[in-house]
N, C-alpha and C positions, 0 to 999 in steps of 0.2 A: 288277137292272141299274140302276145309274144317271140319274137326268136329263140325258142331254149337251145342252146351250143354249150358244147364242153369238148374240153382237150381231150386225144385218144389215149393220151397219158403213157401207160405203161405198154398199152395195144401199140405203137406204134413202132412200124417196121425198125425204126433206124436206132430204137433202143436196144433191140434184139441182136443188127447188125454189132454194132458198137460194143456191147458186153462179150458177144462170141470173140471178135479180131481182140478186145482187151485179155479176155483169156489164153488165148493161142501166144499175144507178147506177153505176158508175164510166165509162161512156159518156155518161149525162147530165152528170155531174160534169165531164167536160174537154171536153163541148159548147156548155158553161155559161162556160168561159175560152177557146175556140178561136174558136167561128163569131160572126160580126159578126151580131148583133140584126138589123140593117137595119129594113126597116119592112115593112108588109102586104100585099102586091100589090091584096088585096080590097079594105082601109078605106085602107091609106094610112098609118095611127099608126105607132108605135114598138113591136117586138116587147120582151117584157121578156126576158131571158138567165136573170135569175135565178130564172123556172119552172123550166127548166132542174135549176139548182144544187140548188131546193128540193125537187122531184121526184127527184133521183140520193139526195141526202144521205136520202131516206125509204125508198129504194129498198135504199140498201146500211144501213141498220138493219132491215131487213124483212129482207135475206138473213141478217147478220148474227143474228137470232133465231131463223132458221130453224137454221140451223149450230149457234146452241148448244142449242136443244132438243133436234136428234137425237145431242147428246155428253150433255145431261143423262140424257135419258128414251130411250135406246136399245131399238131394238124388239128382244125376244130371243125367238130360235126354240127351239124344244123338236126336237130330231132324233128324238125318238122317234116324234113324233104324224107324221112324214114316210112316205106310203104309198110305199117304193121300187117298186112292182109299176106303178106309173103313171111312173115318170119315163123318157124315153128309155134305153134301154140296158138298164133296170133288171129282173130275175128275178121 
């Protein structure tokens, strides 16, 4: 009998990581152009915006890498080493 394998595809943790952190930066990134700095209620200074811009723009190459490792190095299951006697349903 054959080895049947196939990628986890979409199941794989690191697409899920990588889409999360790309949403979170493309949130900083237009937080970074929308909300008004103003200043600190504590000290009083001037907030900077552009933490903001530099934490998104890090954020979405962090997801970004995430995305393309799991299309590089895809995790591939083997069906055969799958115990069917454990899975719900399963004979």
């Amino acid at each position: 009998m054959a080895n049947k394998k196939h990628a986890a595809g979409a199941f794989d943790i690191r697409n899920f990581i990588g889409l999360l952190i790309g949403i979170y930066g493309i949130v900083l990134v237009i937080c970074s152009f929308v909300l008004d700095p103003g200043t600190n209620p504590d000290t009083g200074a001037l907030k900077n915006s552009s933490d903001n811009l530099y934490a998104g723009i890090a954020m979405l190459a962090v997801g970004a890498f995430f995305m393309l490792w799991a299309k590089m190095k895809p995790i591939v299951v083997d069906e055969t080493k799958i115990d069917e006697s454990a899975l719900p349903g399963g004979h």
